[in-house]
N, C-alpha and C positions, 0 to 999 in steps of 0.2 A: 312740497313745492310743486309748483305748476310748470310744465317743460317753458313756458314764456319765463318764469322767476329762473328758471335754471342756467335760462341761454342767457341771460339779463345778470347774474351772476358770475357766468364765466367769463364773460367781456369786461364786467368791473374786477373779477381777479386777474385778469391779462394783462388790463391798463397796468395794474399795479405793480404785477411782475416786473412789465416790461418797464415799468420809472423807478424801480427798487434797483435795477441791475447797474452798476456803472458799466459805459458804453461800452469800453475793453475786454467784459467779462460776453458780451451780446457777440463781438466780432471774432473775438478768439479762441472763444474756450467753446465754441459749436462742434460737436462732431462733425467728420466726414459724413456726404450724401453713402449710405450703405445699398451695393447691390445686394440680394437676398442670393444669388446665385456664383456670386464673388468672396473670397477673402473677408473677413473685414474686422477692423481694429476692437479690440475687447477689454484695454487695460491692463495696467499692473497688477491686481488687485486677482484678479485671475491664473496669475502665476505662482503666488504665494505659497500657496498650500502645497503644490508639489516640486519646488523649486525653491523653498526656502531659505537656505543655504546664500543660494546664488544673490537673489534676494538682500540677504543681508549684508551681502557684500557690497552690494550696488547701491544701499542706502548712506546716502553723507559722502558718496563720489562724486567728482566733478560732472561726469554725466546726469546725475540725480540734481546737482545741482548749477547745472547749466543754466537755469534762467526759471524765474519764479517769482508770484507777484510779492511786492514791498512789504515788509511786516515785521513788528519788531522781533523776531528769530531768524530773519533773514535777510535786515540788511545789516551790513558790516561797517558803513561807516560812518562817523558823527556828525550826525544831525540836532544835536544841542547848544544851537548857536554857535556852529565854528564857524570858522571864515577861510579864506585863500586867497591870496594875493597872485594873481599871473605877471606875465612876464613884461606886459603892458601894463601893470602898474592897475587895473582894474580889480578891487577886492570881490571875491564871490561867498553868498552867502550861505548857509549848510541848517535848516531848520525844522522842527514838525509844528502842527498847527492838528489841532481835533484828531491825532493820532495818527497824523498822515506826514509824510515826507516830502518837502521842497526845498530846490533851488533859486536861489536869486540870481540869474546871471544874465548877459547880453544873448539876447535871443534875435529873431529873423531882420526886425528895425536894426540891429546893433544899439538896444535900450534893455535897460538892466527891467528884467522881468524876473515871476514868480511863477517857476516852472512846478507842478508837483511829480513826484518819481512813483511810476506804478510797477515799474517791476528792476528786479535784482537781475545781473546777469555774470555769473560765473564765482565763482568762491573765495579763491587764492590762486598765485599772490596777487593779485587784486579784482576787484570786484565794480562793475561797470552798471551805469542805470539808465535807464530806458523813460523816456516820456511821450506822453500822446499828441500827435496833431494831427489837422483835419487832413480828409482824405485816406483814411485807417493805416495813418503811419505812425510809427515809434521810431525815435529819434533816439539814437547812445548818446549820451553827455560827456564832453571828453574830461570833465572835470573827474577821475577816478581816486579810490578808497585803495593806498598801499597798504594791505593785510599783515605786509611781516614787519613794515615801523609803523603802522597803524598813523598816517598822517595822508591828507591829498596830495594830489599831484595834477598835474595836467597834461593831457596827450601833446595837446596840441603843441605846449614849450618842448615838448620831451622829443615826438614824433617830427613836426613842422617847422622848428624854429626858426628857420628863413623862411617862413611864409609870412606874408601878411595876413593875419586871421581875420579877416571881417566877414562881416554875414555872408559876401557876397563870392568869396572861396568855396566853391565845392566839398574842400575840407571843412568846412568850419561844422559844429556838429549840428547844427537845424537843417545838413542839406545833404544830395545824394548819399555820400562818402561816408558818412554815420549814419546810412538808413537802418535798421534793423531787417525790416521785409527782406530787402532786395543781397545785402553784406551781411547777417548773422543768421538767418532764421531758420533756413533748410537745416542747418548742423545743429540748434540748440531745443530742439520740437519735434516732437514726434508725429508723422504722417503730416508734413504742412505742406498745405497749399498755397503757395505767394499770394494769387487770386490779383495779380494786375490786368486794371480794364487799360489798354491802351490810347482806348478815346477820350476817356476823361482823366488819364495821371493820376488815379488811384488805386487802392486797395482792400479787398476784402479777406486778409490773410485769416487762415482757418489753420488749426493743427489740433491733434486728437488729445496729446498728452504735453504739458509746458515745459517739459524737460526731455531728456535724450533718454528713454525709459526702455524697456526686454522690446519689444516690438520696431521700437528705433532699427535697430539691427538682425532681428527674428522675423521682424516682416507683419503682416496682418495674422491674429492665432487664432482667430474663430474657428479652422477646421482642423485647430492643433486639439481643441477643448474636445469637440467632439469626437476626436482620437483617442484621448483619453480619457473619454469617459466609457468608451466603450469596454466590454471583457477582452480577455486576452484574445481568446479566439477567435474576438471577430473585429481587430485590429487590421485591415490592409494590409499588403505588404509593399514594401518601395515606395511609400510615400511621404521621406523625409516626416513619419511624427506626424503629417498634417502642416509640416509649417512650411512655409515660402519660400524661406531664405535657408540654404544648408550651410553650415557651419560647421559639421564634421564630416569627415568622410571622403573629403577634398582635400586637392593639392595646396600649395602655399599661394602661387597666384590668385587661386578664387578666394583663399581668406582673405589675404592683404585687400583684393580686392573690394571684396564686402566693406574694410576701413574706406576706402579710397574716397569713398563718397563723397566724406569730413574731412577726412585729414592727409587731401592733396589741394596745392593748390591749383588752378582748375580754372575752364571756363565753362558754365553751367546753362544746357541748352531746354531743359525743361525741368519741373520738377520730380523729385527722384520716385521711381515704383517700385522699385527693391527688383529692376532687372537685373541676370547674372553678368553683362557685359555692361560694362563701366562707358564706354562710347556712347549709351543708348542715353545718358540722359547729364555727359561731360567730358570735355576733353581734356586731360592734365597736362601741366606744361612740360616741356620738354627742360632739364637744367642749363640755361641760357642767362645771359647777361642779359638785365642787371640783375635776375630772380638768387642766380647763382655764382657763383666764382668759377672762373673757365673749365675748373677741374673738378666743378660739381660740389663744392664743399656750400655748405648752405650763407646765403648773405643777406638776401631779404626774407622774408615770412613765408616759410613754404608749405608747413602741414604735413611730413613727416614721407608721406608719399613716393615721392622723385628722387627724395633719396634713400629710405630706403630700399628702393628698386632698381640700384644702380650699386648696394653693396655687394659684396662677397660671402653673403652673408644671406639674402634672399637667394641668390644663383646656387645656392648648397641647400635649399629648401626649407631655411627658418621663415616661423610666419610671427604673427605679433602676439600670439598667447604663448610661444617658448620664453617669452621676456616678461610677458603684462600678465597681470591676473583681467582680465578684459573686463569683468564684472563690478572691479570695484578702483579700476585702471590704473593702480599701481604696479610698481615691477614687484616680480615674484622673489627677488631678494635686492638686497641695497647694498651688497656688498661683493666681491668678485663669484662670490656663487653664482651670478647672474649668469658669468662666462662660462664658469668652468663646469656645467652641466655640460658643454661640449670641449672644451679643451680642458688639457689634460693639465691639472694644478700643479703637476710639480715640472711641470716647464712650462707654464706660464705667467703662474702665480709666485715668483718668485724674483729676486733682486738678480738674479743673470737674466733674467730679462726683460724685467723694467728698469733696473737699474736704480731704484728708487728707496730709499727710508720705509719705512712701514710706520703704522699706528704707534705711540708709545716710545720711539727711538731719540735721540736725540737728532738736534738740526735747527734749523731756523725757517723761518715760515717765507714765503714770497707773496709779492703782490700783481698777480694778472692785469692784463690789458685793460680791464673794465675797473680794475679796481678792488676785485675782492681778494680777502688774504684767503691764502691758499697754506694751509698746517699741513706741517710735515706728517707727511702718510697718505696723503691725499694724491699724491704723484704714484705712488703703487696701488691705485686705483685702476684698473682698465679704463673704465668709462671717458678718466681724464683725458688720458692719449689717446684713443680711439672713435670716442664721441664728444667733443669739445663742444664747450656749450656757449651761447649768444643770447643776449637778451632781444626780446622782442617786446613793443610795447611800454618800453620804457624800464622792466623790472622782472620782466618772468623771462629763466631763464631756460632754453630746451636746448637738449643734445640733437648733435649733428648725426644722421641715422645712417650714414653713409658708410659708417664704421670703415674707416680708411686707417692706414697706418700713415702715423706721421713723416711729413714728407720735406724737412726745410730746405733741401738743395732744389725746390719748383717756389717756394717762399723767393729765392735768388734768380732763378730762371725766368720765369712767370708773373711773381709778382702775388700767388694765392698766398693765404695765413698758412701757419702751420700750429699745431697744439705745443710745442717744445716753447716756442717763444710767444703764443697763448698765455702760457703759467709764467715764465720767467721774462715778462714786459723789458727788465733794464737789459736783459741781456741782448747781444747783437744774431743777425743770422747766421752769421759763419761758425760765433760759437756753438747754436743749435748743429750747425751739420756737420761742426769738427768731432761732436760727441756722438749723434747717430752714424759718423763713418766709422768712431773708433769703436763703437759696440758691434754695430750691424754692417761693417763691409761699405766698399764703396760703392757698389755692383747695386743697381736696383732697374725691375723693367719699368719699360716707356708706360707712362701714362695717357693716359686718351688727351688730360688737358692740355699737353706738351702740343700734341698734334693741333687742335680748337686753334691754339694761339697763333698755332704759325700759319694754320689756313685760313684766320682772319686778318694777317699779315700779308696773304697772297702767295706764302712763298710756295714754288712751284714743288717741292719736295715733301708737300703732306698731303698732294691728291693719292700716291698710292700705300700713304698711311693711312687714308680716312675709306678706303676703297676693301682695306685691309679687316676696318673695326666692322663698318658696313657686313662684309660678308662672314665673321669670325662667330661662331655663336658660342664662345669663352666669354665674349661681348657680353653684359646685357644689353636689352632689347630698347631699351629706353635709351641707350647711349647708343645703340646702331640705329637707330632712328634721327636722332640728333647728328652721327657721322655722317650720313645720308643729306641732314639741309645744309651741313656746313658745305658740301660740295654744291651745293645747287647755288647757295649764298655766294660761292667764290670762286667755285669751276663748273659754270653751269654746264657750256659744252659738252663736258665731259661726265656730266650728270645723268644725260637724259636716257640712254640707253640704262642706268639702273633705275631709273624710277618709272618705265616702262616694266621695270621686272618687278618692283617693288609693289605695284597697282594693283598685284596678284599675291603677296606677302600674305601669312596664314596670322600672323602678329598686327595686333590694331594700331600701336602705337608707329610702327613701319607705314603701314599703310596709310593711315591719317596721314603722316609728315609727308607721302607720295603724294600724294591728292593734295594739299595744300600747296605745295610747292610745283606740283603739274603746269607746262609748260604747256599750253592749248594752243597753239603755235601754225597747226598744220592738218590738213583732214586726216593724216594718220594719225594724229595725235587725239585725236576728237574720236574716232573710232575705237581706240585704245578705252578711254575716257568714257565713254557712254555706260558700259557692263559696268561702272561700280555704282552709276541708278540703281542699281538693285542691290548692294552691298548688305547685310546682315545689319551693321550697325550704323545708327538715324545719323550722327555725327559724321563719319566717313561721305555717308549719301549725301545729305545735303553741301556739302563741302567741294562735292562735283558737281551738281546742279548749281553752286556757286558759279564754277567755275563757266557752265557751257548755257547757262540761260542768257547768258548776256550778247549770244553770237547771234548772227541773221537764222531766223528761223528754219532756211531752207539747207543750212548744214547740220542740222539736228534731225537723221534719217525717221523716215516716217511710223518704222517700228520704237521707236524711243520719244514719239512727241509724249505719251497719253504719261508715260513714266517718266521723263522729267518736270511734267505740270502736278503729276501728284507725288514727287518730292520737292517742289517747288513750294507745293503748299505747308508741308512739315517743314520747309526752312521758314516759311511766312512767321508762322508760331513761334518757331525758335526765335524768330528777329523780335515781333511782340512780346516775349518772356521776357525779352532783355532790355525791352523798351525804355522801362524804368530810369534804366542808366543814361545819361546822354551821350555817350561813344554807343549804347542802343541804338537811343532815336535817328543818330547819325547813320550809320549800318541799316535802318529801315529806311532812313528818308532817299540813300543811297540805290535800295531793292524800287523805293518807287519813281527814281530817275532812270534806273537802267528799263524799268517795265514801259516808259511814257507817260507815266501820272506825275508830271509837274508839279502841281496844285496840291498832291500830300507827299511829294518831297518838299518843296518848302516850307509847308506847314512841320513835318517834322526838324528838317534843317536850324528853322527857328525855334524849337520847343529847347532842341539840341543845346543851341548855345544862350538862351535862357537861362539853363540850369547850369552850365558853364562858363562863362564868355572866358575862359580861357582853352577853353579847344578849338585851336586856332583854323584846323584845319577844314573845320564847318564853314568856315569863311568860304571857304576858296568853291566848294561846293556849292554853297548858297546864291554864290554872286554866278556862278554858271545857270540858276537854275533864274534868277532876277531876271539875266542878261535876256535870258531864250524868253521871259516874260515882257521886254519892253523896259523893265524896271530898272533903266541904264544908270541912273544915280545912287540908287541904294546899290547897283553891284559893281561900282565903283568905289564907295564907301568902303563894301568890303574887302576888294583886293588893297586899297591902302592900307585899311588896317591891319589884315593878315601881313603883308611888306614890314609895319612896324614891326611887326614883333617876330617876323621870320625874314631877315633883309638879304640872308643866303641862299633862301630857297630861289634857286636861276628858273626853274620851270616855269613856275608860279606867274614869275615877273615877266618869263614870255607872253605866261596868257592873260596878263594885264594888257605886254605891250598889244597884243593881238588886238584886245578888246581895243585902245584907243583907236589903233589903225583904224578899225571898223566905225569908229565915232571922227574917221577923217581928221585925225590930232597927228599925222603922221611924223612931227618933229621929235613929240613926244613920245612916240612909239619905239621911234627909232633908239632915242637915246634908252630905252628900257630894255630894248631889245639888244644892243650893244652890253649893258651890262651883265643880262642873263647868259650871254656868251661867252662872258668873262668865268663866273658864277660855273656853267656847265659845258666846257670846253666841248664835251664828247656828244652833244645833241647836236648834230648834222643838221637838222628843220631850223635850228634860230639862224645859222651861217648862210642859210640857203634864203630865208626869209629875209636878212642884213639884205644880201645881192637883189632881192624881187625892189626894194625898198631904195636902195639907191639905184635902181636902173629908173622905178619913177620919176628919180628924183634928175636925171641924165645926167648919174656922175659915173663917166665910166670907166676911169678907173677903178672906181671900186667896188663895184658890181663885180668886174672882171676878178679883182681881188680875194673875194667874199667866195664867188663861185670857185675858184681856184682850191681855196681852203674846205668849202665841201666836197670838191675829187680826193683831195688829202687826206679829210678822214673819212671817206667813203669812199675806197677806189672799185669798188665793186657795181656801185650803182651807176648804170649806168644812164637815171634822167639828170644829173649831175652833168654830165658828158654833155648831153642837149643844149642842157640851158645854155652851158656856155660856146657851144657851137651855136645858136639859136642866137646869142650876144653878138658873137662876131658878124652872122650873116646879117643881124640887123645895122650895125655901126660899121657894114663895109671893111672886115679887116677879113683881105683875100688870103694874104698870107698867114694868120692864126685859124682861116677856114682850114687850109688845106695841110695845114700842120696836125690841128686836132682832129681831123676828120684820119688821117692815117695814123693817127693813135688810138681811136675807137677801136678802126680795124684792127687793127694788133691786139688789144686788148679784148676785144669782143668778138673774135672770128666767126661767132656763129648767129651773128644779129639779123635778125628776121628783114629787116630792112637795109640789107647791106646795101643793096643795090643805089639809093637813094645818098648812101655816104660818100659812095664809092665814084658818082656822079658831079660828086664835089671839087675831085683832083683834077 
């Protein structure tokens, strides 16, 4: 061939390639860009041979089988013309066509389409499917395949049932809340990149391996290979092997950590680099209502994380491979073995003290809360009383990690579940704690949730219980970070001298909760607040830069501009990562209202409630940014409609009433502004705005009135004092001059302008 035939060759083999590939195989299955002087991802396949073993463990695990394209060994559920009828009465259809798998259901119109399924996502107990749509998204289908009665089911009846499911729900599964990019795909892919543009609301997601594969967890190996292939003697030393990520040799915190990635629930500010500090690229929730139950016992979908980082059980230094065989992520036994590798079997493993039947005894079976029978023997399980389990999902059920002992007398207190009456549903609470008093004593110590309840009560008697947990390192660290916001939540005053100490905490999860809850309040406060720009972890820093970008530039000392404009910029990123979401685009359209770029805050604002029109709270945003634009009828639009559907929110209805004022509707304003007073008794500005509003209006009475009720709840302030001295001097009343004018005095002895009062009498 001639180099012209050759080049003229390769372009007809390219075409072809590239119209041979279905699109999904072109977007996703691309390697990582490889630096030649970096790490970089090498495969399974490279592990094999000396790591076998491990290997074969991890083959036909959940991890292995985390997500993987459609084929018949890998999908699980019937597609031989089944059907399923949902709760609205729409049948959906289950079929293959030329060896390929689709659904017939209501898709983006709400019109019954034929969706095809490209890929599998998760094994057992049920198995979820993924479809393509434009802009390189994969959509989950909430129509799911139950693995252990082998029949569908549906999220949406199971998860949503009060919801309206139409296309136009956020939940519904063609839209954010079933994305796969943005909601599954860092955990179920190895090395993935989301790859959202945020100009254009899409995606170019990339990952190296389709599953959670050795590298998921071990990091990049390419200079693990080259480690071993070298001879012994000329192996490094101290180089972790060659690999990235260390997994022995460490304490319990950096293992669990390494899990934490996955299996916490989390807010995620970048994509993950297999840093050692978990901050750098998310922040886990703290155990809070509604995620958790006051006392930390798990309620919504947590990911294993929070709680078990809040056990008895992490604070004594167990990590997740004393339990899991990590490689093929089952437990390393199924039966009290589990436990009694650390406790001691013939007092624990025994009916003095569980109190329970064993396998093979006689008895009768019960029926738990959810339903399922519970055979005698199963109550002399540890797991059962110390890790009680919840479905999630609708059918998979996982233990509570918090490994708590059963507590029914907080079941009575409180209001949390307890495992006693978990397993025995008919029975009542009292019977639960008549039977743990008569085993175990009546005597038990205070629990942290005892305290949560009664500081979200106000009572004044848990600030030096939560001052206690706060400072106690018995604590863990995740629950003194947590005692820490309940006081800011509820006793801020008395808050802020520890979270001045706290901004200095050697613990990230202290620290984040300081800097979130930072109280920027005052140039010592802002002074305090500048040093954590430079903090260690991206999470923490930007979370200050949150906080002090939005003040007048000229209180931001001149050695901290250059540093919070480039953490400013690594919050910019984080806000685009997240953009996808639309409590994202909100949070960006927000960065570019506090910056002065109008013009892509409303462009985000409106992307925001696009893809929701039920986050109401874009409204109220959008219609400020209208307002400041001229666009007085669309941000009128919006504060009524935000009212419909928020008719409590008093603030809000201020700054409606505000806006009419300013559109000269003053009757209107007034009567809105009269409401939100009602609504927010404790905002001093509506009571004060009432008295500007009818002093225009010359009723004077009730100017007088209005102003009276701002000294009342504001006896401190003293332009309160003015106005309505300012009232009397205008309307001529001599004798309410020189009454209030020697009440200023008394009250304000040291007013720069005494002189001027004082001239009154």
């Amino acid at each position: 061939m001639t180099n012209t035939q050759i080049k003229k060759y390769i372009r007809i083999l390219a075409v072809v390639v590239i119209f041979a590939l279905p699109l999904y195989l072109i977007i996703n299955s691309v390697n990582q860009s490889v630096k030649s002087d970096e790490p970089h991802f090498v495969g399974k396949e490279s592990c094999i041979e000396c790591h076998y073993n491990e290997y074969q463990d991890w083959v036909g695990s959940h991890h292995d089988r985390a997500m993987t394209h459609a084929s018949d060994s890998t999908v699980r559920g019937d597609f031989n013309d089944a059907s399923y009828t949902t709760k609205d009465g729409v049948t959906h259809r289950f079929f293959k066509k030329e060896g390929r798998f689709f659904v017939n259901t209501l898709g983006k119109k709400d019109e019954m389409e034929d969706f095809e399924v490209k890929f599998t996502f998760g094994w057992e107990p049920l198995q979820q499917y993924l479809v393509e749509f434009p802009g390189g998204r994969l959509q989950c289908l909430q129509l799911t395949w139950n693995t252990e009665d082998s029949v569908w089911y549906s999220l949406a009846d199971t998860l949503y049932a009060d919801e309206d499911m139409d296309a136009s729900n956020w939940l519904h599964w063609t839209n954010q809340a079933q994305n796969w990019n943005s909601m599954c795909a860092d955990c179920h892919s190895t090395n993935l990149d989301k790859n959202y543009d945020v100009e254009t609301d899409s995606y170019n997601t990339t990952y190296d391996e389709i599953n959670v594969s050795c590298e998921a967890c071990h990091g990049p190996a390419s200079e693990h290979i080259e480690w071993a292939n070298m001879a012994d003697y000329a192996r490094p030393l101290n180089t972790n092997y060659g690999l990235v990520v260390k997994t022995s040799g460490i304490d319990n915190k950096q293992y669990v950590d390494n899990c934490a990635r996955c299996h916490a629930r989390r807010a995620s500010i970048k994509d993950y680099e297999h840093s050692a500090n978990i901050y750098d690229h998310m922040m886990p929730n703290l155990p809070v209502e509604p995620l958790y139950h006051v006392d930390g016992q798990i309620l919504d979908e947590d990911y294993v994380y929070t709680s078990f980082t809040q056990s008895k059980m992490y604070m004594q230094d167990v990590q997740c491979n004393d339990c899991h065989n990590v490689h093929s992520t089952q437990r390393l036994f199924d039966d009290n073995r589990l436990c009694t590798q650390c406790h001691r079997a013939d007092d624990y493993d025994t009916p003095k003290h569980h109190f329970h039947k064993s396998f093979g005894e006689d008895g009768q079976p019960v029926r738990d809360v959810y339903g399922k029978v519970m055979e005698v023997g199963e109550g002399a399980r540890c797991i059962q009383c110390h890790m009680p389990q919840q479905p999630y999902m609708g059918i998979d059920f996982r233990a509570d990690h918090s490994i708590r002992i059963p507590r029914p007398r907080l079941t009575k207190e409180i209001g949390t579940p307890n495992a006693c009456n978990q397993c025995h549903a008919d029975e009542s609470t009292e019977w639960a704690i008549s039977y743990i008093d008569k085993w175990y004593g009546e005597s038990r110590k205070m629990q942290y949730g005892t305290v949560f309840r009664m500081a979200d009560e106000h009572q004044v008697d848990a600030l030096p219980m939560l001052k206690v947990i706060y400072a106690d390192e018995v604590y863990p660290e995740i629950i003194r970070a947590l005692a820490l916001q309940k006081m800011v939540q509820n006793f801020p005053d008395s808050a802020r001298v520890l979270l001045n100490e706290a901004l200095l905490h050697a613990n990230d999860h202290i620290r984040y909760t300081a800097v979130r809850n930072y109280f920027v309040d005052s140039p010592e406060a802002i002074q305090k607040l500048l040093p954590v720009l430079k903090d260690g972890s991206l999470a923490i820093r930007i979370e200050a830069a949150d906080k002090l970008y939005v003040l007048p530039k000229e209180q931001i000392s001149n050695s901290y501009q250059k540093v919070l404009n480039d953490v400013l910029a690594e919050r910019k990123k984080a806000l685009e990562y997240n953009a996808d979401f639309p409590g994202g685009k909100f949070n960006l359209g927000n960065y570019y209202y506090n910056t002065g770029n109008l013009e892509k805050a409303g462009e985000f604002f409106e992307k925001a409630l696009k893809q929701d029109p039920l986050l109401h709270s874009v409204k109220v945003n959008l219609a400020y940014v209208y307002n400041s634009q001229g666009k007085f009828e669309q941000a009128e639009k919006l504060f009524k409609n935000y009212l419909k559907y928020q008719p409590q929110d008093g603030n809000v209805m201020f700054s409606y009433a505000l806006f009419l004022s300013e559109r000269q509707r003053y009757d209107e304003s007034l009567e809105y502004m009269i409401k939100a007073s009602e609504l927010v008794p404790g905002n001093v500005r509506i009571f004060y705005n009432i008295a500007m509003m009818y002093d225009f209006k010359k009723n004077n009475a009730k100017t007088e009135r209005y102003l009276k009720l701002c000294i009342d709840k504001s006896p401190g302030g003293i332009s309160y004092y003015s106005a309505l001295l300012n009232h009397y001097l205008k309307t001529n009343q001599q004798a309410k001059v020189k009454d209030l004018a020697r009440g200023i005095l008394q009250q304000f002895p040291d007013l720069e302008n005494k002189d001027q009062i004082e001239a009154l009498l």
